[in-house]
Legacy VTK file of the C-alpha trace (Angstrom):
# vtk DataFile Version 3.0
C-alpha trace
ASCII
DATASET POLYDATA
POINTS 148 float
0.000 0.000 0.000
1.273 3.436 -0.837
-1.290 5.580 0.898
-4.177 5.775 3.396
-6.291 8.930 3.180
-9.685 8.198 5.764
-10.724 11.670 4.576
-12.933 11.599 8.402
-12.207 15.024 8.861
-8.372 14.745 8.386
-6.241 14.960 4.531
-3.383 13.314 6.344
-1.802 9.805 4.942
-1.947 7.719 7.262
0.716 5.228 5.863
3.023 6.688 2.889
3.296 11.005 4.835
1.425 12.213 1.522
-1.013 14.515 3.486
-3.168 16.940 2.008
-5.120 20.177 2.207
-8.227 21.125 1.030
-9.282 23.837 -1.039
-12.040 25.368 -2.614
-13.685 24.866 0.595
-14.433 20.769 1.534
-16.690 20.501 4.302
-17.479 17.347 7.003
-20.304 14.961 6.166
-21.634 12.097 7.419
-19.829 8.951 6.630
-20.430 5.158 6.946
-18.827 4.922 9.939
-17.420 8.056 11.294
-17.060 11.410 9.496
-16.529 11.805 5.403
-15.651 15.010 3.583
-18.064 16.778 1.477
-17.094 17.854 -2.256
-19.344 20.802 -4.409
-18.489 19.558 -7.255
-17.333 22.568 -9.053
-14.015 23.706 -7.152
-13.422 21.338 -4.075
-10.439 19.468 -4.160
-7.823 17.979 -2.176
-4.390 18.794 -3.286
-1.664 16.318 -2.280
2.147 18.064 -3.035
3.845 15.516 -5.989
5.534 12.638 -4.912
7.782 10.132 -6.405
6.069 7.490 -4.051
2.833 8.418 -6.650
4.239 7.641 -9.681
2.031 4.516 -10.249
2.480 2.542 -13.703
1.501 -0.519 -14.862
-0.217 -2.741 -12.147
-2.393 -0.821 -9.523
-4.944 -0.913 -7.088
-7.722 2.096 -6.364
-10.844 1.717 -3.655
-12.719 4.493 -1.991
-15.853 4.766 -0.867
-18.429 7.297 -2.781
-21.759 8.676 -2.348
-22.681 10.786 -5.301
-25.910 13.181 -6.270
-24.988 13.777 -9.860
-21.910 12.154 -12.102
-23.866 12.441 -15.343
-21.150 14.630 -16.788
-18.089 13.336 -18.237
-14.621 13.689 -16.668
-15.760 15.462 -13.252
-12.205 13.990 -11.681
-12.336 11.676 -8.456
-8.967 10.753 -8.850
-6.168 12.762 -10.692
-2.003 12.536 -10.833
-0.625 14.775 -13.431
1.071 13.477 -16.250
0.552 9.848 -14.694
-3.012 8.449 -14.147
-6.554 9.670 -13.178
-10.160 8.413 -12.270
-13.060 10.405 -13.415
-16.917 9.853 -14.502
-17.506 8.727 -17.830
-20.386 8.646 -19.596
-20.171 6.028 -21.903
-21.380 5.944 -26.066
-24.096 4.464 -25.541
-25.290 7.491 -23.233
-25.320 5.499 -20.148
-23.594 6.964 -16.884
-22.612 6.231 -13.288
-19.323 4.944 -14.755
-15.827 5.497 -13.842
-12.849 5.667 -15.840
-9.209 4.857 -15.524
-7.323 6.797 -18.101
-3.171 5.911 -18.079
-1.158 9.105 -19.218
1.709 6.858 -19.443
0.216 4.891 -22.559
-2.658 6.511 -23.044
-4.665 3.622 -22.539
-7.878 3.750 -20.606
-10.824 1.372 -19.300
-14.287 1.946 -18.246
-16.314 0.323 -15.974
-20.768 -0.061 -16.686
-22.989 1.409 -13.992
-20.005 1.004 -11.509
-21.982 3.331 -8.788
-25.589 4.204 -7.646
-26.235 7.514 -7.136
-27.008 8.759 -3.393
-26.155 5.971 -1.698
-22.727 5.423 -0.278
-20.669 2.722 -2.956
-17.680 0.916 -2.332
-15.715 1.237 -5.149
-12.271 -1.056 -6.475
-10.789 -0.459 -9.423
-8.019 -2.984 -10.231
-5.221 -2.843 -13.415
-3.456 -5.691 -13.783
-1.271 -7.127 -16.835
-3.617 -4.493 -18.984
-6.809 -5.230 -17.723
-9.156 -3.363 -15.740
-11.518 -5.621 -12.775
-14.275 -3.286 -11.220
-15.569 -4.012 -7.713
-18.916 -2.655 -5.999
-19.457 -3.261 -2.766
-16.713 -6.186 -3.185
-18.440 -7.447 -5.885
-16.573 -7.796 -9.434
-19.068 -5.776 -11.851
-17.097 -6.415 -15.130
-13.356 -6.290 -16.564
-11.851 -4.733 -19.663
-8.911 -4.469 -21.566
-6.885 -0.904 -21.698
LINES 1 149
148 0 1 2 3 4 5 6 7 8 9 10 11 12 13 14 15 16 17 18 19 20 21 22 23 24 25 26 27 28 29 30 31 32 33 34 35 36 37 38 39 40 41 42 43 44 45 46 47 48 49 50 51 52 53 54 55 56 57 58 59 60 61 62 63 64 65 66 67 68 69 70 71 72 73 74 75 76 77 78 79 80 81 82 83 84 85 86 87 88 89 90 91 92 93 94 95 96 97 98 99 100 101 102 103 104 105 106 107 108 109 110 111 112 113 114 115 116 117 118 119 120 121 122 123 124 125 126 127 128 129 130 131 132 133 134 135 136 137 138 139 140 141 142 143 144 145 146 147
């Protein structure tokens, strides 16, 4: 594991030092179990200062939980590394949404998963890449894989 973020009212990594601070103003929210942090949607971010520990290529390994009004747009970012990888909503050609995407800057590959969350209601969500292909996890339940 390279980093821990509980996001229950703290930024701070609790395993690999990569804290962060909010901007654009995060608030508390209710969470599953304890606390959760609350994003608009529009300028609320966390931003974690770059780290060579980050630099993820090839296999990897995302889960967080989510609990989402509205991800009908494309590419509202969840997830996002510069130059290296990032998870985002997709909607995908057929029109359907409450996907997620994994798009590799390294190779510009990508892979999408199919109606990966459910919107307002709090989702588990795994995202594996492994030896070019993408698992997707719900609630620990694989949803679908696909090649990048």
């Amino acid at each position: 594991m390279v980093s821990y973020w509980t996001l229950d009212e703290s930024f701070d990594d609790l395993v690999g030092g990569n804290d962060g601070t909010q901007s654009g103003g995060v608030t508390n929210a209710t969470g599953i179990s304890s606390g959760a942090m609350n994003f608009d949607g529009v300028d609320d971010h966390i931003q974690i200062p770059d780290s060579s520990s980050l630099d993820l290529n090839g296999d990897m390994t995302f889960s967080f939980w989510m609990n989402s009004e509205d991800l009908t747009s494309n590419a509202l970012r969840i997830i996002h590394k510069n130059s290296a990888y990032q998870i985002a909503s997709a909607v995908t050609a057929t029109g359907g949404s409450n996907s997620l995407r994994l798009y590799n800057y390294n190779d510009a590959s990508y892979c999408m998963s199919n109606q990966i969350y459910t919107e307002n209601e709090w989702n588990y969500v795994t995202i594996v890449q492994n030896s070019g292909t993408c698992y997707f996890y719900k609630n620990g339940e694989n949803i679908g894989a696909q090649d990048n």
